[in-house]
C-alpha positions in Angstrom: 98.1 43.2 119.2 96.9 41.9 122.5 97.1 44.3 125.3 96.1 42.3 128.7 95.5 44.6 132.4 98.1 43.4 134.5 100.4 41.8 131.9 102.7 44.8 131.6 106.3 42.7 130.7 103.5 40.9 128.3 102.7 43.8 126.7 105.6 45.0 126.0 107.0 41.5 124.7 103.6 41.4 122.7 104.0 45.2 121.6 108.0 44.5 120.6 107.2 41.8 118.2 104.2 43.7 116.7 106.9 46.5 115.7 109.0 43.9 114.5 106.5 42.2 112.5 105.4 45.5 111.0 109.1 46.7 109.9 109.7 43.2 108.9 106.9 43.5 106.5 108.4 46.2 104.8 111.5 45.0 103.8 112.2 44.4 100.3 109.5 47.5 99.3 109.7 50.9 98.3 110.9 53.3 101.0 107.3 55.4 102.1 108.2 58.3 103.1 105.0 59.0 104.8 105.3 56.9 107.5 106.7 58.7 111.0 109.4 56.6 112.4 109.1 59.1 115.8 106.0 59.7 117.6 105.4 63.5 117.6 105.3 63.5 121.5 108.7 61.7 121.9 111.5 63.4 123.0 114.3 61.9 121.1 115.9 62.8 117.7 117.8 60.7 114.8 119.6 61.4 111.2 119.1 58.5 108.9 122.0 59.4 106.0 120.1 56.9 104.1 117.2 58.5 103.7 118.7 62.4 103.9 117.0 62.9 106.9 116.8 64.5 110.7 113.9 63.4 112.7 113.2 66.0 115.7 109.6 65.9 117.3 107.3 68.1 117.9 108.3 67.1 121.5 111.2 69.3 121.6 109.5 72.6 121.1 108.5 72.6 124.8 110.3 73.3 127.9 113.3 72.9 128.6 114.3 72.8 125.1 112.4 75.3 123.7 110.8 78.6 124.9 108.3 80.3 123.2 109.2 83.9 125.1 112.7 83.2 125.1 114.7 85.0 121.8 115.1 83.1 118.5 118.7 82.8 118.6 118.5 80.8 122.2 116.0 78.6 120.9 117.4 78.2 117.6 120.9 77.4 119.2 119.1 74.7 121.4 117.3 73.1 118.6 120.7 73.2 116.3 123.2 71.4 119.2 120.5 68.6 119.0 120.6 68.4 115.0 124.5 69.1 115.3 124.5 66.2 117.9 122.8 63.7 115.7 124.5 64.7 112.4 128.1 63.8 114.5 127.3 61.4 117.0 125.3 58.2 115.0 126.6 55.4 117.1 125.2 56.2 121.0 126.0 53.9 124.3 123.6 51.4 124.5 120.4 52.8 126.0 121.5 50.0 129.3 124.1 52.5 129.9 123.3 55.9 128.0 122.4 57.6 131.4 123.2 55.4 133.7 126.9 55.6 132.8 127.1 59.1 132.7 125.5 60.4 135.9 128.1 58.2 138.4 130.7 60.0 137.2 129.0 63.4 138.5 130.0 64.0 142.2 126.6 65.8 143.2 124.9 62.4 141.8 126.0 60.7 145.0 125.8 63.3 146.6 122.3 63.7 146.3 121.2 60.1 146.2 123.5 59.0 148.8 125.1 56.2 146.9 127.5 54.2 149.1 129.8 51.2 147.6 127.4 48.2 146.7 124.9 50.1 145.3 124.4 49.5 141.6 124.9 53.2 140.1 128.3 53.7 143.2 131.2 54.5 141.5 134.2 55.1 143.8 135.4 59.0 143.6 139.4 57.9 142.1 137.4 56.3 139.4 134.8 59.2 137.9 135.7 60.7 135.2 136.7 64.4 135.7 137.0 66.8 133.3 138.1 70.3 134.6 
């Protein structure tokens, strides 16, 4: 893969279709199970029923998720809502949305940022979701 300075929307074009290429290789062969599908220092997590798996990184056992003088049961209770969270939750919002669409419905969001109608994350108050 080509990696040129200055290029970044290039490289990341360039860097998509080598991990395209390289999964697309794969099909049709046995499943290895000793390839990561996660990079250790990502924080994100998946279950793959498929394959009888949960993937959660190495990432996670750091703050804020994790804290090594905390007690067991607080850091055990963290790490399970995130494996109880992918075991019920496979499909997720479209990663477009996945954030974005969540913070404008929180009042102290605008608040903070100032957001004012036109702006691209506004969402007028009558129209955020409240809960209690």
């Amino acid at each position: 893969m080509e990696i040129v300075a200055g290029d970044a929307l290039g490289n990341q074009h360039r860097a998509k279709r080598f991990e395209w290429e390289r999964q697309a290789a794969m099909s049709g062969t046995k499943v290895d199970r000793s390839l990561w599908m996660m990079s250790p220092i990502e924080v994100n997590a998946y279950y793959d029923p498929s394959l009888n798996e949960i993937n959660l990184p190495a990432a996670f056992l750091q703050a804020p998720y994790f804290d090594q003088n905390a007690d067991d049961a607080s850091n055990y209770g963290r790490l399970g809502a995130f494996i109880a969270h992918e075991l019920t939750s496979d499909p997720h919002s479209p990663h477009k949305v996945r954030s974005n669409a969540t913070v404008m419905h929180v009042d102290n969001f605008h608040t903070a940022f100032a957001t004012k109608e036109g702006d691209k994350l506004y969402l007028k108050p009558e129209h955020r979701f409240h809960l209690w």
